[in-house]
C-alpha positions as CSV (number, residue, x, y, z in Angstrom):
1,X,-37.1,-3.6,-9.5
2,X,-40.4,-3.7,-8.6
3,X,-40.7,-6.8,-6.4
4,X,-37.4,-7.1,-5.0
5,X,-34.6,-4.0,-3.5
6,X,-31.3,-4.9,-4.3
7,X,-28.3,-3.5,-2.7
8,X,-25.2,-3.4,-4.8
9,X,-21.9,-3.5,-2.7
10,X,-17.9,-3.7,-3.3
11,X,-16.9,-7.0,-3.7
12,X,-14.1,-6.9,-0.9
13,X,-12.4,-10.7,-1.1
14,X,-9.8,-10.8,1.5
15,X,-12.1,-11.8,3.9
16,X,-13.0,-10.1,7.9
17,X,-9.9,-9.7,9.9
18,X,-11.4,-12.2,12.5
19,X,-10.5,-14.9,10.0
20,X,-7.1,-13.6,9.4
21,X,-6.3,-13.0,13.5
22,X,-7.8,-16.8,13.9
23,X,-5.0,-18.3,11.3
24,X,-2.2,-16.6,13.9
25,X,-1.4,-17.9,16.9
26,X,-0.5,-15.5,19.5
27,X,-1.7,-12.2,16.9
28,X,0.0,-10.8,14.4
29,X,3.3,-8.6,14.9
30,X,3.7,-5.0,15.5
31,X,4.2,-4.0,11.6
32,X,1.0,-5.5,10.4
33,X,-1.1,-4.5,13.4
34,X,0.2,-1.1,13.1
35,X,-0.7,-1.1,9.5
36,X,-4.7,-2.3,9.8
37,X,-4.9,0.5,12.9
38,X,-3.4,3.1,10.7
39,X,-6.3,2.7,8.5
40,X,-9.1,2.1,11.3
41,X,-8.1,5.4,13.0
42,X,-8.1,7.1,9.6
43,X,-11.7,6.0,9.2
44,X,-13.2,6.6,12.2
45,X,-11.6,10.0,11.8
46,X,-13.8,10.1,8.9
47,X,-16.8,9.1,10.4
48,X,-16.5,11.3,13.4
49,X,-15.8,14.3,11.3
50,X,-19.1,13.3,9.3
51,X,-20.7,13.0,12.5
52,X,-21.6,9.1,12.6
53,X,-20.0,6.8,16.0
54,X,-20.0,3.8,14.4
55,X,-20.7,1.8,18.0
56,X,-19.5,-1.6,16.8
57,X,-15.5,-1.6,15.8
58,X,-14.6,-5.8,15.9
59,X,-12.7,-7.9,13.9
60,X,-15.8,-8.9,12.2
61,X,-16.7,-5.6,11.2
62,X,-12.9,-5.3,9.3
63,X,-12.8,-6.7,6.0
64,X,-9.6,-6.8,3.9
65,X,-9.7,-6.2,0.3
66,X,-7.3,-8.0,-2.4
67,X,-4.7,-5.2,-1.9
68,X,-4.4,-5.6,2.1
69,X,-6.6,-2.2,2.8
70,X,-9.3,-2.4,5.4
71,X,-12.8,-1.5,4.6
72,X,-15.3,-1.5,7.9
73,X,-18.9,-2.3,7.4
74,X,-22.0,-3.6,8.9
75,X,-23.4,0.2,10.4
76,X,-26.5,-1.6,11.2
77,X,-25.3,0.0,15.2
78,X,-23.9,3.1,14.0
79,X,-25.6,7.0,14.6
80,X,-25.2,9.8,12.9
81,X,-25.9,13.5,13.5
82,X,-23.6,14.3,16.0
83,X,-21.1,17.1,16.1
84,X,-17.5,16.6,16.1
85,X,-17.5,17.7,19.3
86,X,-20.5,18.2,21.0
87,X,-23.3,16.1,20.5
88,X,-23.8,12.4,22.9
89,X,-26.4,9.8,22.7
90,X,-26.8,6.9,25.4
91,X,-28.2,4.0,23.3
92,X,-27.1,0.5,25.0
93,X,-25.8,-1.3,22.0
94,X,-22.8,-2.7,20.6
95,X,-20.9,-6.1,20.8
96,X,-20.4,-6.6,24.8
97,X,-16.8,-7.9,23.9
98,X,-15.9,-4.5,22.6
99,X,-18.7,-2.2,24.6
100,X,-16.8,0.8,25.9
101,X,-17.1,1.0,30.4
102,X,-19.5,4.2,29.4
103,X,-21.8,2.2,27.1
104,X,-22.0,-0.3,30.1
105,X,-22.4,2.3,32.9
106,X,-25.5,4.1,30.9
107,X,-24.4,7.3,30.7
108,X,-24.3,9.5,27.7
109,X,-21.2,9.4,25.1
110,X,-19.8,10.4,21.9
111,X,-17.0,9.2,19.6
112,X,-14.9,8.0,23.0
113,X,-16.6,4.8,22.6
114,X,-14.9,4.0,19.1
115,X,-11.5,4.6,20.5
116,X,-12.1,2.2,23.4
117,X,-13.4,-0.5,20.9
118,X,-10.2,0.6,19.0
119,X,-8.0,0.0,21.7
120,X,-9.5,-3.5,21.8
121,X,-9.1,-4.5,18.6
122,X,-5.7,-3.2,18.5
123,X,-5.2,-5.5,21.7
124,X,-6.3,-8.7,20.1
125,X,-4.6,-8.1,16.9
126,X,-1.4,-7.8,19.2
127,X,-2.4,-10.8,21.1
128,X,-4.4,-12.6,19.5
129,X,-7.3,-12.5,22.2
130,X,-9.7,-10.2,23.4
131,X,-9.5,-9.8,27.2
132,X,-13.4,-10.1,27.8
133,X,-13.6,-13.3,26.1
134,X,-13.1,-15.7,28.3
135,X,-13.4,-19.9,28.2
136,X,-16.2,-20.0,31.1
137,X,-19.8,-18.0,29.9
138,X,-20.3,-15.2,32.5
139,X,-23.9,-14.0,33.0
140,X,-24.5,-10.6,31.6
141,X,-24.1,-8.8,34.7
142,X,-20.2,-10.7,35.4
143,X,-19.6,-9.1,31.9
144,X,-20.8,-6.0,33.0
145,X,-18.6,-6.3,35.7
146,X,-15.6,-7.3,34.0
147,X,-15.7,-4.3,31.8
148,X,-16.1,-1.2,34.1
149,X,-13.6,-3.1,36.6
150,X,-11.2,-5.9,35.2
151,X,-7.7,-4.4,34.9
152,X,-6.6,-5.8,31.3
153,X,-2.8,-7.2,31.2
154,X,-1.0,-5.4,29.0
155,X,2.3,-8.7,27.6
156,X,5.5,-8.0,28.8
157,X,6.7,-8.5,25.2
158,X,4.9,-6.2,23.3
159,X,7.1,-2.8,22.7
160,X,7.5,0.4,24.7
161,X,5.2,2.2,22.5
162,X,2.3,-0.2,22.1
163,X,1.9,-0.8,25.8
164,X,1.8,2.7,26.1
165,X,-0.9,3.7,23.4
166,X,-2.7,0.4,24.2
167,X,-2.9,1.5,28.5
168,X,-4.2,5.5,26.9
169,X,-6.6,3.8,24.1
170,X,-7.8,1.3,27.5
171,X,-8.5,4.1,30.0
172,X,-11.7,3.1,31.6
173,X,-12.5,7.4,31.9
174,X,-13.5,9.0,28.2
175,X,-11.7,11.9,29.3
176,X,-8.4,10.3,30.2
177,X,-9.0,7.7,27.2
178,X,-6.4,9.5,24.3
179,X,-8.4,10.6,21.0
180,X,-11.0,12.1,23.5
181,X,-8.7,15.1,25.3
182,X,-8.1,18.3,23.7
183,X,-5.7,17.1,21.0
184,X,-8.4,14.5,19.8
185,X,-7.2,12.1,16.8
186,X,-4.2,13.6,16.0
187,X,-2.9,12.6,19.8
188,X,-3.4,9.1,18.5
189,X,-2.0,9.7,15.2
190,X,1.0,11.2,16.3
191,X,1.8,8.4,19.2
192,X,5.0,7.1,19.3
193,X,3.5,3.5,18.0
194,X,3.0,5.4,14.7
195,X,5.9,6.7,14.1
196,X,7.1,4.8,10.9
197,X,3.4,5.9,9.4
């Protein structure tokens, strides 16, 4: 009106997926996780195909709406303009948690740094933690650290297939990392781990 802007948004009332991975001890089991990244890699496919890298995939940034579908929000981080393939950008931002060894090493980058982030969330999902959170408070440049060179231990008991996507999603190289090589997202959609899909 003409004092105030309002913004008028969904009502989605199943809360952020960080609440839901917080009730679980350990994560939640392959099934479920498989479900929520089902629909994450459909809509970063989305987004990349409209040219946006949305810079700032966490479990905060996944709500759940009263029929169990994700919906990701907050773009406050995100840019657009970029070709499917071509264009980069080098902004420093994102959640250092989920910030992609590319983001952290200041070079310029494209849509590899959603499928890191991806591979993240998938991780703690699985899990139940993220492997750059720790108990002790490192100093920004031990976090720095921990992300271009911490090996991340990938559970003994999770299966065959999500070790193996999780290791490709974790690849500390964009151009090792799947969903960045030729094949792009449909490498990831057709892995193994998403078979029953």
């Amino acid at each position: 009106d003409n004092q105030r802007l309002y913004l008028i948004m969904e009502f989605v009332n199943g809360g952020e997926l960080f609440f839901h991975l917080r009730q679980v001890k350990g994560g939640f089991n392959e099934v479920r996780s498989r479900f929520y990244a089902a629909e994450m890699v459909l809509a970063l496919e989305y987004l990349h195909k409209s040219g946006v890298v949305y810079r700032d995939l966490k479990p905060e940034n996944v709500l759940i709406d009263s029929e169990g579908h994700i919906r990701l929000t907050d773009f406050g981080l995100s840019k657009s303009g970029l070709k499917e393939n071509g264009d980069r950008t080098e902004s420093f931002c994102g959640t250092f948690e989920y910030l992609a060894p590319e983001i952290v090493r200041d070079e310029e980058y494209g849509y590899s740094v959603d499928w890191y982030s991806f591979g993240l969330v998938l991780y703690e999902m699985l899990t139940g933690v993220n492997p750059f959170k720790t108990v002790v408070e490192l100093d920004l440049v031990d976090k720095m650290n921990e992300i271009l060179n911490k090996e991340i231990p990938i559970p003994a008991k999770l299966s065959v297939e999500a070790k193996d996507l999780l290791k490709q999603l974790l690849k500390k190289v964009p151009a090792e990392r799947i969903g960045c090589r030729a094949q792009g997202v449909l490498e990831i959609k057709s892995h193994p781990f998403f078979r029953s899909i």
